[in-house]
N, C-alpha and C positions, 0 to 999 in steps of 0.2 A: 884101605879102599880109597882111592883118590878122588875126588872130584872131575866129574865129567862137564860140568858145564859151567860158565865163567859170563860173569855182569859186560854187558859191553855194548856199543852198539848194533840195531837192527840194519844190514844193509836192504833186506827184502821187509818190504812189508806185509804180514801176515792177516789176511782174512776175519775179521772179527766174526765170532758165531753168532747165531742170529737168536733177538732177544727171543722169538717165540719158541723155538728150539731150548736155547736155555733156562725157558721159565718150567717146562716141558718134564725134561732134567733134573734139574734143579729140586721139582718138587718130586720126582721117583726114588733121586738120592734120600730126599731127607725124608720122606716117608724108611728107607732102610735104615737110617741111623734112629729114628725111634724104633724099629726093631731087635738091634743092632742093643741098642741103651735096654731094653728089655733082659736081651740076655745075660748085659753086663751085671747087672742087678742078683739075678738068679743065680748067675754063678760066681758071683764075690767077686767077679773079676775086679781088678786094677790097671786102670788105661791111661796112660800120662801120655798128651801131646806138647811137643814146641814147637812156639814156631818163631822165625828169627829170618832176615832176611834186610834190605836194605831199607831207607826210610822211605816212604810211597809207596811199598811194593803190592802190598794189598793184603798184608797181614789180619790186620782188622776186619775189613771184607767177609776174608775166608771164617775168620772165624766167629762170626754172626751169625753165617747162613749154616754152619753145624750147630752154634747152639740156639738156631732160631725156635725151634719146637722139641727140645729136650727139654724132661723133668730136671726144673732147678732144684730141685732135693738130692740129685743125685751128679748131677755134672755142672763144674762153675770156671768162670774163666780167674785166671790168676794174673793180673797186672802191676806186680808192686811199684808204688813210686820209688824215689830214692830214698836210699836207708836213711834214717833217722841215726843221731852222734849216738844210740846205745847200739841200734845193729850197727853200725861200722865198728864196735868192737869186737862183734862175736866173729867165730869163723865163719868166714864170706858164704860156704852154703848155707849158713842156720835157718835163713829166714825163708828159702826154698824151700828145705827138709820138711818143714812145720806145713809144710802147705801142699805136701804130697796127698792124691787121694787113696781114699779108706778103701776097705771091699765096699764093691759094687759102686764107685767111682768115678767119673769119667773127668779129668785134671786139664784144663788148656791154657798154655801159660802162652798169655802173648808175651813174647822176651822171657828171657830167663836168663840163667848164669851166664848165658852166654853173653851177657853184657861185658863182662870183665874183658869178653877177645874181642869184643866190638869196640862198641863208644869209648869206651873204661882206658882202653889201651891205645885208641888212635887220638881220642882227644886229652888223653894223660890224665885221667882221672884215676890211675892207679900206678904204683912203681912198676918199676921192673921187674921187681924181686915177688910182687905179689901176683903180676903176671904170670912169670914164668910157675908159679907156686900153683896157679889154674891150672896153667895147660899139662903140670906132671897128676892132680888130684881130678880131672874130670873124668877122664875115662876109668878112673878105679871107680868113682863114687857112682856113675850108669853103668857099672859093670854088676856090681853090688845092686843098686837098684832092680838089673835083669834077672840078676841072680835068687832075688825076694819074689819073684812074681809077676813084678810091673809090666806091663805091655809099651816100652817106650818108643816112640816116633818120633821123629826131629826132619821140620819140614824149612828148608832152607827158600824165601822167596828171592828169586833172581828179576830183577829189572832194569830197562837200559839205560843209560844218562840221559838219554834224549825222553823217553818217555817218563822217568822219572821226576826231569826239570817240568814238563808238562804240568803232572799234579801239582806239584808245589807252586807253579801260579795260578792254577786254579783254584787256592785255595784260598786267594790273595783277599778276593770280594766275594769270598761266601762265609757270612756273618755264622751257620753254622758249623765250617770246620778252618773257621781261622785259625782256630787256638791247636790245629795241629802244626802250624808253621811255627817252630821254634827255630833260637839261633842254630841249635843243635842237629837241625833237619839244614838248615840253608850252609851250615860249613861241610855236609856231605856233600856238597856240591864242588866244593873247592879240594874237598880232601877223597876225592872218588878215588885215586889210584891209592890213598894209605888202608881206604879200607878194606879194598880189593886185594892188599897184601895180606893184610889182616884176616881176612877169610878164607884167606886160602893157609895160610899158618895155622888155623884151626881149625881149619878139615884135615890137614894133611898130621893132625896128632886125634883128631875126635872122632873123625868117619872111620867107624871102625865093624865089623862084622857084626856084633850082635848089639852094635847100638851106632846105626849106619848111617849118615846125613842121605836124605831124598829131596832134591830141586825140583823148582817148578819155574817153569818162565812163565812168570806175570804181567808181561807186558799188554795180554788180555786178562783183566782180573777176571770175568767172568768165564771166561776159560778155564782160568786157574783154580774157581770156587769148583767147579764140577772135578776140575783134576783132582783135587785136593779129597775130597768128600770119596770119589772115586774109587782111590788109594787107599785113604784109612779103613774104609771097609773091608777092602782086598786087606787087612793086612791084620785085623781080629778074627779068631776063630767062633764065629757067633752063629747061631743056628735059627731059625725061626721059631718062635714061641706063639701057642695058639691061646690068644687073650681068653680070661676065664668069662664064662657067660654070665649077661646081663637081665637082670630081671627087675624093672622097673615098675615098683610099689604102687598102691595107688593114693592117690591123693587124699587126706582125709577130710568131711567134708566140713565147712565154715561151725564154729563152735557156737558161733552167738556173740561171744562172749561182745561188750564195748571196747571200741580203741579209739586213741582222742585221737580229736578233729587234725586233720592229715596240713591244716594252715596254720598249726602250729609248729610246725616242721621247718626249719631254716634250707630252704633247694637253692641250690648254686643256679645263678642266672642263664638264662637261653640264649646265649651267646650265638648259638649255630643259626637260631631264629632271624636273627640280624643280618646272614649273610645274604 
């Protein structure tokens, strides 16, 4: 299955959706993903998301606002740093495998393997030999994974250099997400067309029928959260579950009993008071 759509720039400027509309959305979506996560539970299922795309693209974004009100007992996000000198010995998938979800499950890796066809291989963090050794072992090892069960999605974000460069100096003097401007983010700015080969060299071996690459252009992230959330529901077979009923106790009444004096109690300062 080839790749239909390609990082580039926007000649037309597209309409951003309006915040009320979105919020709107937004909250009807993820009202069905905690339904959605109900079912996953009930019936053992196994639901493994990726998501992979360029740097700014609103990776991160997307994936907040799914597991904004998800039971973290049951669904977690999977960000690994870089491998430590004992995983750079094991086989390159080890340290994924270990981190596949259980029954009833929900798995969201922001990045994943797919580092080795990305960064790994544009900025030379890996040979040749162990590149080309990815792109013959991926599609076996999510073929197998299909094969077990797994529900797998692989969500490719697509954004344009111009909007792209955008982010990245806005991140320049914002004391909360400076530390996403690495050098590794600012040489995708210089290396836009090696990655853009790159990504298309691994769709054209990984987008494959039953473990299919799906785009999104992100150049509205909040566009993109709604696409995003939109899709993976369209894409579990999940059913509605009728919550079991509540019957709330009643309070029992004050014992008597003594409890010390409530000023011996160390309370953290009224900070808000001061505002």
């Amino acid at each position: 299955m080839a790749s239909k759509t390609h990082d580039k720039k926007k000649k037309q400027k597209h309409a951003r959706i309006d915040k009320k509309l979105y919020e709107k959305e937004l909250r009807r979506l993820q009202i069905e993903l905690v339904s959605m996560q109900q079912w996953v539970i009930a019936a053992d299922a196994r639901i493994l998301v990726i998501f992979e795309g360029r740097d700014a693209a609103g990776k991160g974004g997307a994936i907040k606002r799914v597991m904004q009100y998800l039971n973290p007992r049951h669904a977690r996000v999977v960000a690994l740093p870089q491998p430590s000198e004992r995983e750079k010995g094991q086989w390159y998938f080890q340290r994924y495998i270990e981190r596949l979800p259980t029954k009833g499950e929900i798995v969201l890796m922001d990045r994943s393997w797919y580092n080795r066809a990305g960064v790994e291989k544009v900025m030379g963090y890996c040979t040749d030999e162990e590149y080309d050794r990815f792109l013959a072992q991926v599609p076996v090892v999510e073929q197998m994974l299909v094969d077990d069960g797994i529900i797998l999605l692989k969500y490719w974000y697509s954004v344009s250099d111009i909007e792209q460069e955008k982010r990245f100096r806005s991140r320049l003097n914002d004391p909360m997400r400076r530390w996403k401007l690495s050098d590794t983010d600012l040489a995708s700015i210089s290396r836009w067309e090696d990655y853009s080969q790159a990504k298309d060299a691994m769709f054209d071996v990984t987008d494959r029928e039953r473990a299919p690459w799906w785009s999104i252009d992100s150049d509205d992230k909040k566009a993109a959260r709604l696409n995003t959330i939109h899709h993976l529901l369209s894409q579990i077979p999940y059913r509605r579950l009728d919550p079991e009923e509540v019957h709330f106790p009643d309070r029992p009444a004050a014992s008597g009993a003594p409890r010390p004096p409530i000023d011996e109690h160390a309370f953290v300062p009224d900070h808000a008071a001061t505002l």
